[in-house]
N, C-alpha and C positions, 0 to 999 in steps of 0.2 A: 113168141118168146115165152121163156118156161116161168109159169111165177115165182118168186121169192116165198119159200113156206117157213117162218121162221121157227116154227114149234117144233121142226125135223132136222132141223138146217143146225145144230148144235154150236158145229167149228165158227159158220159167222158169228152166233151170240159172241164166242170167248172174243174173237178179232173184237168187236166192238169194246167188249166188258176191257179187255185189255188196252185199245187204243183209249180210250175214256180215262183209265187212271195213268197214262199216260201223258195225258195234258192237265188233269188232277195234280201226278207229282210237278210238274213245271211251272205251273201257276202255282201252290207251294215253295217251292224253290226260288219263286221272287220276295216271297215276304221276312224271309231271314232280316230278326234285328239281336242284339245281344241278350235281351230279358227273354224272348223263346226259341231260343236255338234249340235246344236241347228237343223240346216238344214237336219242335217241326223237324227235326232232320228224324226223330223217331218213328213219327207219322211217314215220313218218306219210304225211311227202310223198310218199313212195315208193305205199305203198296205196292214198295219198288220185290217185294218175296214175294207178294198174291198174284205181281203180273208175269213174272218169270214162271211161276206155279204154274199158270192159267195157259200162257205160249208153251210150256214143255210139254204138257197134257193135248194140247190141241194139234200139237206139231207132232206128237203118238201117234193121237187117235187119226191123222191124214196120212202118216208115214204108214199104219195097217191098213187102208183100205186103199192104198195107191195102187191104180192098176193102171198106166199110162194115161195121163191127162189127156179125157174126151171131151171134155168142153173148155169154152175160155174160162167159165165160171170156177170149175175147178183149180187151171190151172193158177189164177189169181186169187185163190183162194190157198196153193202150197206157197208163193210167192210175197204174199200179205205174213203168213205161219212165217215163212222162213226169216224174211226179215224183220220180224220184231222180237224171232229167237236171237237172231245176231245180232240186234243191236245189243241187246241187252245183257248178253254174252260179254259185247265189249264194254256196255259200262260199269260193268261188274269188276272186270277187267282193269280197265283203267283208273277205276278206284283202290283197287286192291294195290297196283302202281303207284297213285299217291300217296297213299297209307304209310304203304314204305318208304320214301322219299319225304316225308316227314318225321319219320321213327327215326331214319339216317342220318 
């Protein structure tokens, strides 16, 4: 089995650095009280833009070197990329839907 070389392995770092502030903003997301709203839902937005940044960058840089998935490693590695560009797509999405639905 082929090592794990993390110093060359670039796209895993992002998948980690990304799934990381991913449970970052959700543990955030529990401590909402009325005296820091404001400061937490900023701190969210702020990580919730570094991890979209970090999945579209990483979800590039695998879409130019695609050249039909030759290992499982790879293929779970466009698979992990793809969806946490989609999730995140959708909660983008789905907030921009409430936004509205409160404005209306």
């Amino acid at each position: 089995m082929k090592k794990l070389n993390l110093k060359t392995d670039v796209k895993y770092k992002m998948i980690i650095v990304v799934i990381s502030l991913l449970i970052f903003i959700s543990i955030l997301s529990y401590q909402f009280t009325d005296s820091n709203f404001y400061i937490i839902s900023t701190i969210i937005g702020i990580l919730s833009i570094i991890a979209i940044i970090i999945s579209v960058t990483g979800l590039i840089k695998s879409i130019k070197n695609f050249n039909h998935p030759r290992s499982k490693r790879r293929f779970f590695l466009y698979f992990i990329v793809g969806f946490l560009v989609c999730a995140l797509l959708y909660f983008i999405i789905a907030n921009i839907v409430d936004a509205l639905e409160y404005l209306t």
